[in-house]
C-alpha positions as CSV (number, residue, x, y, z in Angstrom):
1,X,-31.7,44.1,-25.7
2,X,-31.2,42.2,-28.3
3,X,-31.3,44.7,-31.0
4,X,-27.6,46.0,-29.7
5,X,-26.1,42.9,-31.1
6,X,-27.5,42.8,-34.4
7,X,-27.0,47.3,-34.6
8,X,-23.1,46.8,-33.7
9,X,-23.0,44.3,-36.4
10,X,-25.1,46.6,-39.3
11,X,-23.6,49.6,-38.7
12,X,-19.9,48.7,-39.7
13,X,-21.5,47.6,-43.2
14,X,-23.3,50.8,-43.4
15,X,-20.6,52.9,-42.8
16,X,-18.8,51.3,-45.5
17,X,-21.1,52.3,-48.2
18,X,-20.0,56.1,-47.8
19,X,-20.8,57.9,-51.3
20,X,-16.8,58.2,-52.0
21,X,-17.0,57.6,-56.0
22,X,-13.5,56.7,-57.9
23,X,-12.7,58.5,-61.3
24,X,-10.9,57.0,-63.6
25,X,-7.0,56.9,-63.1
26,X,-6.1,57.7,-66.3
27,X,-6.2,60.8,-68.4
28,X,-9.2,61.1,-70.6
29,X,-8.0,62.0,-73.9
30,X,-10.1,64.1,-76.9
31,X,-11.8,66.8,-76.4
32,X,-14.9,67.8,-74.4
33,X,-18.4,66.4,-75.5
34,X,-19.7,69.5,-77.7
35,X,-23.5,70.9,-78.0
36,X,-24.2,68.8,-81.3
37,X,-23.4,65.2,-79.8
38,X,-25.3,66.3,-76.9
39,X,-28.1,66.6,-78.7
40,X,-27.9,63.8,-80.4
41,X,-27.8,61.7,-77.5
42,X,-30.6,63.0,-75.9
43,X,-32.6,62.5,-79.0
44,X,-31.1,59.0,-79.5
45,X,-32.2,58.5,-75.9
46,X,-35.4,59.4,-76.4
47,X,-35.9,57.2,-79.2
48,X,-33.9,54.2,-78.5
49,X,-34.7,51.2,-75.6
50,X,-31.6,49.9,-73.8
51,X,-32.8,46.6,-72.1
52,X,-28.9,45.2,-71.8
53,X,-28.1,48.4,-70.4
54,X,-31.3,48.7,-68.0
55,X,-31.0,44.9,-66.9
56,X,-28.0,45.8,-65.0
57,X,-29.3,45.6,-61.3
58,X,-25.9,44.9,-58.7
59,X,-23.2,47.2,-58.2
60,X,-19.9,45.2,-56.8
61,X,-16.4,47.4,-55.6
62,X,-13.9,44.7,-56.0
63,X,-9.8,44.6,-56.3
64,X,-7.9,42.7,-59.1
65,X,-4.3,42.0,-59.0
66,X,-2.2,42.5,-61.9
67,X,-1.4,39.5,-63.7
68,X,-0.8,37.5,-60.4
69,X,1.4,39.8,-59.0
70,X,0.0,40.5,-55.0
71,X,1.8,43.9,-54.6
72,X,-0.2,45.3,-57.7
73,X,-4.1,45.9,-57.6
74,X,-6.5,47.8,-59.3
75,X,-10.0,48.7,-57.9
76,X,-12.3,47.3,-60.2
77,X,-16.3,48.2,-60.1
78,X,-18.6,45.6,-61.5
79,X,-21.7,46.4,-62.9
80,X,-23.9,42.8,-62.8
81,X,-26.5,41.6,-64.9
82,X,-27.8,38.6,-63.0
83,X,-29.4,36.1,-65.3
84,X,-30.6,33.2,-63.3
85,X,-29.2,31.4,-59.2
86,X,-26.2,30.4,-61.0
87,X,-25.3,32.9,-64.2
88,X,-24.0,36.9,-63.8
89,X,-22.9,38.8,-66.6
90,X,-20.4,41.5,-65.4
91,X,-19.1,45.1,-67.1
92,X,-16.2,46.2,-65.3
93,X,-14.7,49.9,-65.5
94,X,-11.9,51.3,-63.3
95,X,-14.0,54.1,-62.4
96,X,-17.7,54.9,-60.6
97,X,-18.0,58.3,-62.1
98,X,-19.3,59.8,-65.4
99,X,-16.0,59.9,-67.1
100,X,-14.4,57.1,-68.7
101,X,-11.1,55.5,-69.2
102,X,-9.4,55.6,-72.9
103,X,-9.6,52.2,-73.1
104,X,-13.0,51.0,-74.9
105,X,-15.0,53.6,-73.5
106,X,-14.2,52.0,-69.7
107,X,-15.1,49.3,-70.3
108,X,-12.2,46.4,-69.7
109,X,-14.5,43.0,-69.9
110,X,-17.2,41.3,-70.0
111,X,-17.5,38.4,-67.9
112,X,-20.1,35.6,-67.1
113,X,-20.0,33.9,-64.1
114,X,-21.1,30.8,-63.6
């Protein structure tokens, strides 16, 4: 009986974590990645070690508002980098997908949190 309690209170956080990814909002200008810097990414890939890249561990979906303003949000998805208990280092794109916003390569800060 008493794991009823603790399933009614899991599964609402369970359904919440539904696969529903968020492109980008804006356009992606340029055009499409071609054969040749395909290649050279897989070979630069192949070659190269990424530990900033590959200490990223925590996803987090969050909502911003714009500058103050409580009738304008973004959805923001943070990409953390814990450090230690008390330091995160955060990238933040508008998007969960592949494709990128125009701005810095998706990329709209970098944050530590503290």
């Amino acid at each position: 009986m008493k794991i009823l309690p603790l399933a009614l209170f899991i599964i609402p956080f369970l359904a919440g974590c539904g696969a529903n990814n968020t492109p980008p909002q804006t356009p992606i200008p340029g055009e499409k990645t071609s054969a040749k810097l395909r290649t050279l990414e897989t070979g630069a890939a192949a070659i190269q070690s990424r530990p900033p890249v590959d200490a990223i561990s925590t996803y987090l979906d969050g909502f911003h508002f714009y500058s103050g303003d409580k009738n304008g949000q973004m959805e923001a998805h943070h990409y953390v980098t814990v450090l230690n208990e008390d330091v995160m280092q955060a990238v933040i794109y508008d998007g969960n997908t592949k494709k990128r916003a125009p701005d810095g390569g998706g990329v709209h800060y970098q944050r530590t949190f503290i």
